[in-house]
C-alpha positions as CSV (number, residue, x, y, z in Angstrom):
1,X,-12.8,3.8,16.8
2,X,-15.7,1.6,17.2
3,X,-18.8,3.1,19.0
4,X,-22.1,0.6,20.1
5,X,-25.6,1.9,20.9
6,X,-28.4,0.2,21.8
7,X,-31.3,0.3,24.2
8,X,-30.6,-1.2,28.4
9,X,-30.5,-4.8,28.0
10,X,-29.3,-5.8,24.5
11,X,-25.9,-6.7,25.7
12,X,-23.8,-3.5,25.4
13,X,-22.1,-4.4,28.9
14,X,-21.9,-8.5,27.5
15,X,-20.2,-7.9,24.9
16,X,-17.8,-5.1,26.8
17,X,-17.5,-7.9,29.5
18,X,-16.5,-10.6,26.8
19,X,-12.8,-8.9,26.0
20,X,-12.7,-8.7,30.0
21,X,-13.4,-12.5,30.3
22,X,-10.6,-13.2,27.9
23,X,-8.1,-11.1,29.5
24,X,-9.4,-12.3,32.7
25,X,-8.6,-16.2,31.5
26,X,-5.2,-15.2,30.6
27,X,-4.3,-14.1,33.5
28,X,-5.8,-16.9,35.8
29,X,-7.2,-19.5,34.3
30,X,-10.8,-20.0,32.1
31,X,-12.6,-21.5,36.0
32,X,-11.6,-18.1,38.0
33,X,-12.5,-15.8,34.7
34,X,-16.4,-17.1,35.0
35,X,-16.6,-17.0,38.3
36,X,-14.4,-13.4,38.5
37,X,-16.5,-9.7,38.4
38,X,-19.5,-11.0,39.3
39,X,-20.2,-13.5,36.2
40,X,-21.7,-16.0,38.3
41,X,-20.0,-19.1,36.5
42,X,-19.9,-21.0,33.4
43,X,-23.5,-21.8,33.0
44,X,-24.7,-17.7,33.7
45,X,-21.8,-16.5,31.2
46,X,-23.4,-19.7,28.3
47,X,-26.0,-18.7,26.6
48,X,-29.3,-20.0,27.9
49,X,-30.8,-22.9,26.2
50,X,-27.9,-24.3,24.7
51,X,-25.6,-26.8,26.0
52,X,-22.1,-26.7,23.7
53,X,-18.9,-25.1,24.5
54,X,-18.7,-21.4,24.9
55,X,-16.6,-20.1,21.6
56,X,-14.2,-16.9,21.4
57,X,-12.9,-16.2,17.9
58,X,-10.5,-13.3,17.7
59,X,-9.3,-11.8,14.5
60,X,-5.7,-10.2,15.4
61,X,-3.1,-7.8,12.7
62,X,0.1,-7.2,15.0
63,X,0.5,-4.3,12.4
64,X,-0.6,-3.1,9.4
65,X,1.1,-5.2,6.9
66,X,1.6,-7.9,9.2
67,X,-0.1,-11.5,8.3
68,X,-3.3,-11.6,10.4
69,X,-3.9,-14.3,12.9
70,X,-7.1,-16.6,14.1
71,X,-7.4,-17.3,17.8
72,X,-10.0,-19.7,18.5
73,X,-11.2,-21.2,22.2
74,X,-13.7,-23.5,23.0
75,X,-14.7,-23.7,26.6
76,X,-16.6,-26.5,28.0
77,X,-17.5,-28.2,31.3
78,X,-16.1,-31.1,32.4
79,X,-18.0,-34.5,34.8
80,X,-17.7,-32.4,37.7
81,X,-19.2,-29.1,36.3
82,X,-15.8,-27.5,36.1
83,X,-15.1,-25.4,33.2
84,X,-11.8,-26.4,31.1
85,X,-10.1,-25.6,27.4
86,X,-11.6,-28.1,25.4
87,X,-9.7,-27.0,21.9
88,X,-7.6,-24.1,21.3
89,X,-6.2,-22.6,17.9
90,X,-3.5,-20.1,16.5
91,X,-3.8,-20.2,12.6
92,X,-2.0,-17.8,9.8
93,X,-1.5,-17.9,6.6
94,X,1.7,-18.8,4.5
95,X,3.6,-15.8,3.0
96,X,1.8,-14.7,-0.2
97,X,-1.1,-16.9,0.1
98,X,-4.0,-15.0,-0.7
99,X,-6.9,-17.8,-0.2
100,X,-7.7,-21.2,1.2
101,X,-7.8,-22.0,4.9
102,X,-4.7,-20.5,7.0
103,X,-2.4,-23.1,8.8
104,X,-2.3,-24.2,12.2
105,X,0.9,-23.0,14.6
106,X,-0.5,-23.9,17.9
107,X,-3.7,-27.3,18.1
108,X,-4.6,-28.1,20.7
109,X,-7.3,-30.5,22.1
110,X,-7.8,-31.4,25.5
111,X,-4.8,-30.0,26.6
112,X,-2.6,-32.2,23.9
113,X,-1.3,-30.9,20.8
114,X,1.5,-29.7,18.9
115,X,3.1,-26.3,18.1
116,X,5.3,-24.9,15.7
117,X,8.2,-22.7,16.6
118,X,9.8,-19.5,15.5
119,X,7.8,-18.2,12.1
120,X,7.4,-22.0,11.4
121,X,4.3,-22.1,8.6
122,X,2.8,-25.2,10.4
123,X,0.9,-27.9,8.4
124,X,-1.7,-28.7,5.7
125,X,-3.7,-31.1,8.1
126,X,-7.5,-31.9,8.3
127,X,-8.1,-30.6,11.7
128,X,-11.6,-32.6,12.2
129,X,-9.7,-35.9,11.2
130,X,-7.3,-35.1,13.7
131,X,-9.9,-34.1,16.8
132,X,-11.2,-38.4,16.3
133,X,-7.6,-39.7,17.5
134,X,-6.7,-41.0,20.9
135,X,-3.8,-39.7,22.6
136,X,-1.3,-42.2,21.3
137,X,-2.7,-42.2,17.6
138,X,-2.0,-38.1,18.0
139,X,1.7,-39.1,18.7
140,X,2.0,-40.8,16.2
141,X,0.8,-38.2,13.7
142,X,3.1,-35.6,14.6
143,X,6.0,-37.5,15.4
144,X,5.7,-38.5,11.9
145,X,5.1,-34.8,10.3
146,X,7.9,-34.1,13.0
147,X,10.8,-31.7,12.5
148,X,12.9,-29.1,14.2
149,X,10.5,-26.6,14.6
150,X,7.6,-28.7,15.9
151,X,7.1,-29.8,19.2
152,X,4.5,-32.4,21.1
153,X,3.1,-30.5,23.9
154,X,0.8,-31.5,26.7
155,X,-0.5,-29.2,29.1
156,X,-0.5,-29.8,33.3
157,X,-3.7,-27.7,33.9
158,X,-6.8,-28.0,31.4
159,X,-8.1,-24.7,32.8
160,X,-5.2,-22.4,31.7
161,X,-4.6,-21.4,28.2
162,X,-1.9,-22.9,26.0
163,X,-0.7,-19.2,25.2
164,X,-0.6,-18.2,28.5
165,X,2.4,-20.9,28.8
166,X,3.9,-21.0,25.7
167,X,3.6,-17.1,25.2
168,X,6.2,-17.1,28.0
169,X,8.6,-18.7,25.7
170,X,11.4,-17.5,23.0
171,X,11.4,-20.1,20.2
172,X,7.6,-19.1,20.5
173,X,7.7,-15.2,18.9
174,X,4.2,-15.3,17.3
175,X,2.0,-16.9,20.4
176,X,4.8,-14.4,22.7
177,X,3.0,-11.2,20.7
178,X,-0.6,-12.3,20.8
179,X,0.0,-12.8,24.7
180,X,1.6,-9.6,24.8
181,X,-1.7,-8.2,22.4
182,X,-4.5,-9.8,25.0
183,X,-2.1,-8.8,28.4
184,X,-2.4,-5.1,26.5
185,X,-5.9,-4.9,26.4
186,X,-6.7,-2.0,29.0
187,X,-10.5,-2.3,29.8
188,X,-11.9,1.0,32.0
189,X,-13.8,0.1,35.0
190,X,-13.0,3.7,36.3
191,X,-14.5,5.1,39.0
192,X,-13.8,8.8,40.6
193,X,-14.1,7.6,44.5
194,X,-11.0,5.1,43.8
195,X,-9.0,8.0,41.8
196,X,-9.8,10.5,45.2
197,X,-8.0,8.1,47.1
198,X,-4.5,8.4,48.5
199,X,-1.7,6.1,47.3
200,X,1.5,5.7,48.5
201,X,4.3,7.8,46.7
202,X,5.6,6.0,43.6
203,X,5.4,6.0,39.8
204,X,3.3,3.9,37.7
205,X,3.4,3.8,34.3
206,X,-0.1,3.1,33.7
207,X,-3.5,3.7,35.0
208,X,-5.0,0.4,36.3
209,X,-8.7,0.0,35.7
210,X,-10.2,1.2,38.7
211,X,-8.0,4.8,38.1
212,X,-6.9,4.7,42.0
213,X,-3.0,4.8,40.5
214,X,-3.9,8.4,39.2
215,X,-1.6,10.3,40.8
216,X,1.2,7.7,40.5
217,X,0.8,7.9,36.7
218,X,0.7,11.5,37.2
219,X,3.9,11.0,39.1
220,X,5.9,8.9,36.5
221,X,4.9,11.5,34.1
222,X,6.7,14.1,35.9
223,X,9.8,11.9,36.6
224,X,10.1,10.3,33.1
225,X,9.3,12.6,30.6
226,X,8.9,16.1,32.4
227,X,8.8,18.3,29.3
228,X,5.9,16.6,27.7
229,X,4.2,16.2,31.1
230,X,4.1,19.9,31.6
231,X,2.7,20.6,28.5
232,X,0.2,17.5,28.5
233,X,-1.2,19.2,31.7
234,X,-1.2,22.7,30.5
235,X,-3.5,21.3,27.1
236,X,-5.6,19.1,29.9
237,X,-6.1,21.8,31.9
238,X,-7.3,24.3,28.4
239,X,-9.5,21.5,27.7
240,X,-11.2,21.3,31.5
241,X,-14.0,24.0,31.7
242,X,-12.6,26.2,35.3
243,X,-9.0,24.3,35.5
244,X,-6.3,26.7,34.5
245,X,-3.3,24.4,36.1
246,X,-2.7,20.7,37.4
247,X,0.1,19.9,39.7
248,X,0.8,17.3,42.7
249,X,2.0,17.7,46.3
250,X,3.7,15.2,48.2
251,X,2.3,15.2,51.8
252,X,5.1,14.3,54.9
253,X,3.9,10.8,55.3
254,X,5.0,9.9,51.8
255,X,1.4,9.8,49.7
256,X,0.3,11.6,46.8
257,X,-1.7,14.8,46.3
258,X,-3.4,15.9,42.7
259,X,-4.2,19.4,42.4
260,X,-6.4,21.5,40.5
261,X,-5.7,25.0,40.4
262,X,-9.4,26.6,39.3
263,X,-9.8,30.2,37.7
264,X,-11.4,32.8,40.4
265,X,-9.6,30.7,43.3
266,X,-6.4,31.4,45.2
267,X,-6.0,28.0,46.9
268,X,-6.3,24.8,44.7
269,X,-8.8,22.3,44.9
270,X,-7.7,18.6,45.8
271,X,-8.8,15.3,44.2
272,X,-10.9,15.0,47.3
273,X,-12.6,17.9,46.4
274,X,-13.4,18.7,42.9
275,X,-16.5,16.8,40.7
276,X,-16.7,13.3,39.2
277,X,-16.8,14.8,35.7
278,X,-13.5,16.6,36.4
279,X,-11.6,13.6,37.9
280,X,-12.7,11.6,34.6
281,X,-11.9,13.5,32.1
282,X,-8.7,14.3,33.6
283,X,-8.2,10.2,33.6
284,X,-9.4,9.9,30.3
285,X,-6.8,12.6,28.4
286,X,-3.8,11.3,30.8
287,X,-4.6,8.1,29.7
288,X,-4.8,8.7,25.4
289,X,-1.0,10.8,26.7
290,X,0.2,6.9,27.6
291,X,4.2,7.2,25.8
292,X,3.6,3.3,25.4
293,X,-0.6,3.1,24.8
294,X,-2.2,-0.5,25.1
295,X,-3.1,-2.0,21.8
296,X,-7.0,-2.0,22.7
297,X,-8.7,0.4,25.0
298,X,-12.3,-0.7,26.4
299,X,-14.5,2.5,27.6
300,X,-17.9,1.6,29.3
301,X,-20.3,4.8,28.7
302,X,-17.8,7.5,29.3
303,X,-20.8,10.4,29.6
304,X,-21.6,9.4,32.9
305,X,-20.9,12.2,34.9
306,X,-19.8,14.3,32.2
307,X,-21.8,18.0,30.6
308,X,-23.1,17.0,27.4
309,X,-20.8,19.9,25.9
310,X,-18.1,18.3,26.5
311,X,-19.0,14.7,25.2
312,X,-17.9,16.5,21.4
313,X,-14.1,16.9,22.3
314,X,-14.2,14.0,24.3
315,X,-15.1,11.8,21.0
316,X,-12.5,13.6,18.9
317,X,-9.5,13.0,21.6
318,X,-11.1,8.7,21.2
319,X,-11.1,9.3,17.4
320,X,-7.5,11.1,17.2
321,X,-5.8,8.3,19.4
322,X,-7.0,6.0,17.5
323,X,-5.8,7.5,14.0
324,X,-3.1,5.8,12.7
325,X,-0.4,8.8,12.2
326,X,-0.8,9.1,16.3
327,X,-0.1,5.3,17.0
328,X,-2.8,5.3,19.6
329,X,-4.9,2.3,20.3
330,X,-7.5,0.7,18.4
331,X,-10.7,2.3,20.6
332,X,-14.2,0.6,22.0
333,X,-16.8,2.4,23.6
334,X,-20.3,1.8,24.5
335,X,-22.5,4.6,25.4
336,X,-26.1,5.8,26.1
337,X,-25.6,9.3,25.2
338,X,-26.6,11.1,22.1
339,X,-24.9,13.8,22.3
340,X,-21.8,11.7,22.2
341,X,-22.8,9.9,18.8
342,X,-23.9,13.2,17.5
343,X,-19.7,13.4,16.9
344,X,-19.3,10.3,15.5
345,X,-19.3,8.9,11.5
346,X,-21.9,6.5,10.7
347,X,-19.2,4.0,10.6
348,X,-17.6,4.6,13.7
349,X,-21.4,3.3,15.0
350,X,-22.9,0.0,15.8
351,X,-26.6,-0.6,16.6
352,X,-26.5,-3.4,18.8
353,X,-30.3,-5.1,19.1
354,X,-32.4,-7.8,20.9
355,X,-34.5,-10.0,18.7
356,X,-37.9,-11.7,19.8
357,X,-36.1,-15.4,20.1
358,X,-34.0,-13.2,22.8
359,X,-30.3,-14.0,20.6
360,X,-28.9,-10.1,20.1
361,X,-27.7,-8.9,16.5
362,X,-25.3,-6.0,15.6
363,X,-25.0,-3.9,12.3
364,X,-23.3,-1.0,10.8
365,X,-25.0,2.5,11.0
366,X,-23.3,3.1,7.8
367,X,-24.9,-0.1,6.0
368,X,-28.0,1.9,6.2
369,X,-28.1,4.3,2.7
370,X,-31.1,6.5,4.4
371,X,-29.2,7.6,7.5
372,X,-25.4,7.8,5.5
373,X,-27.5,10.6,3.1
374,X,-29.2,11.9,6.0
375,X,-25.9,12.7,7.6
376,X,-24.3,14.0,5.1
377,X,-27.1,16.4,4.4
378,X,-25.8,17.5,8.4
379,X,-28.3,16.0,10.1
380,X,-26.3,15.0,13.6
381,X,-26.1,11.0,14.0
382,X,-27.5,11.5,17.7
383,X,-30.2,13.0,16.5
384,X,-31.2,10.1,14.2
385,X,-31.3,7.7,16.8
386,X,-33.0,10.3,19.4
387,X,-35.9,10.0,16.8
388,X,-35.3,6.3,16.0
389,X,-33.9,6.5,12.8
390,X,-32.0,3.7,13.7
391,X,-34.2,1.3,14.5
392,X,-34.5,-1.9,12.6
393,X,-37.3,-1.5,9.7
């Protein structure tokens, strides 16, 4: 579990948005992902002042003893102020080899390159040597390195990325899993008013961003895997302050009904009626119960809304999911809230800052010897930054 803090404007919701704007460019292309929620386009998403491409670099272990993998991405504009993929890397290191630079399995530039099927190791090559080659020089290169597993490939559309093509493919099994990693990614953008509203009858297996598929996740739950629903709601509803029991109806014109059952009441309360904090905390346990939980889970300041009491348990269900002997998801929240990092290790904690030349900087709680003794002498983390212990010195 990974935790930022930092004071409003430092970047917290940037760098949230930046795993967004990848998944985004997946999906639909690297044009519609700087112009999609509100980004404004390439040059409001580039840093101001400089003019090179924008650069993603994303560090990826499919499991714990698998052979990690680099992706890299350069974005640029093009003559007409259209964003494109100007280069685009998959690299991995050889079986056993501990140092050196890892290999190449998918180059491309300018939408041109080559990739290396199967579990294919790729080549040795010098990859700025290559970049300075025109088209039919690039050919010639890896029709000459050529074999079986390696293939010349040239992309229709310089907006979409490679691995959003060849990740649809067999022969391709390592670009197929880092698609599936990135199409994983479930990034919360949840909001109580869409989870009040009233969907059609029919299961979901997950809860979309928004939340407004809550009771059709609520609704595969019951179908699929009935025994462990019940008792998911029944430790939900123990861990709601007032909810003793959670159930749905299904109303005559097909549509879906959650219901809270609270202690002192006879009739149950409905979606419609019960408080933000309720709704997302209810959202939030249901999803860490996913049976198949995405590989990276985004949470924007999950406090909001939320009595500070409950902020505690709320960090340990994040922390549990994302302990290994659950095989939950690797977690990443921002927050505002000191009572929330009051439940967190000083390694769980980033301190995300705005320097005077207006670039921002992030570090380690735990890098910081005063506040690691101070801790563990029972001071509460929270408390440290409430009193800006945390502050650069």
């Amino acid at each position: 579990m990974t935790a930022v803090i930092g004071k409003n404007g430092v970047g917290k919701s940037a760098l949230f948005d930046a795993f967004g704007f990848l998944a985004d460019a997946l999906k639909s292309g690297v044009e519609e992902a700087c112009d999609a929620r509100g980004r404004g386009g390439f040059g409001k998403i580039r840093t101001q002042g400089e003019t090179g491409p924008i650069k993603f670099e994303v560090y990826y272990r499919e499991h714990g003893n698998a052979r990690p993998i680099t992706y890299q991405i350069d974005i640029v504009i093009d003559e007409s102020g259209r964003p494109y993929v100007q280069q685009e890397r998959l690299r991995q290191r050889r079986k056993g080899q501990k140092r050196g630079q890892p290999l190449p399995f998918l180059f491309f530039n300018d939408g041109k390159g080559v990739a290396w099927k199967g579990e294919q190791e790729g080549l040795q090559i010098d990859e700025e040597e290559i970049e300075q080659l025109d088209l039919s020089e690039f050919i010639k290169f890896i029709m000459a390195e050529e074999s079986s597993e390696t293939e010349f490939i040239e992309l229709e559309d310089l907006r979409k990325l490679g691995i959003a093509t060849l990740g649809a493919l067999k022969q391709h099994p390592r670009i197929s899993a880092f698609r599936r990693f990135i199409e994983g990614w479930y990034l919360s953008y949840f909001t109580p008013d869409a989870a009040r509203s009233l969907p059609l009858a029919g299961p979901q297996q997950h809860l979309n961003i928004h939340g407004d598929n809550l009771s059709n996740v609520v609704q595969f739950m019951e179908r699929e895997h009935p025994r462990r629903f019940q008792a998911i709601l029944t430790e939900i509803a123990a861990k709601i302050p007032g909810i003793d029991q959670i159930d749905t109806e299904r109303t005559s014109d097909g549509r879906l009904l959650l219901r809270f059952n609270d202690k002192g009441f006879e009739d149950p309360f409905y979606a419609q009626q019960v408080s933000d904090g309720t709704l997302k905390v209810f959202a939030y346990l249901l999803l860490l119960e996913d049976p198949t939980p995405p590989p990276f889970l985004c949470i924007e300041e999950p406090e909001n809304g939320l009595y500070h009491k409950l902020l505690e348990s709320l960090a340990d269900e994040f922390r549990d999911h994302a302990s290994s002997h659950r095989g939950g998801s690797q977690v990443f929240i921002t927050t505002h809230q000191p009572y929330f990092v009051d439940s967190l290790d000083p390694k769980e904690v980033w301190i995300l800052e705005k320097g005077e030349d207006g670039f921002s900087s992030i570090r380690r709680a735990s890098d910081d010897p005063i506040v690691t003794d101070m801790v563990a002498e029972g001071l509460p983390l929270g408390g440290l930054w409430y009193s800006d212990y945390l502050d650069a010195r």
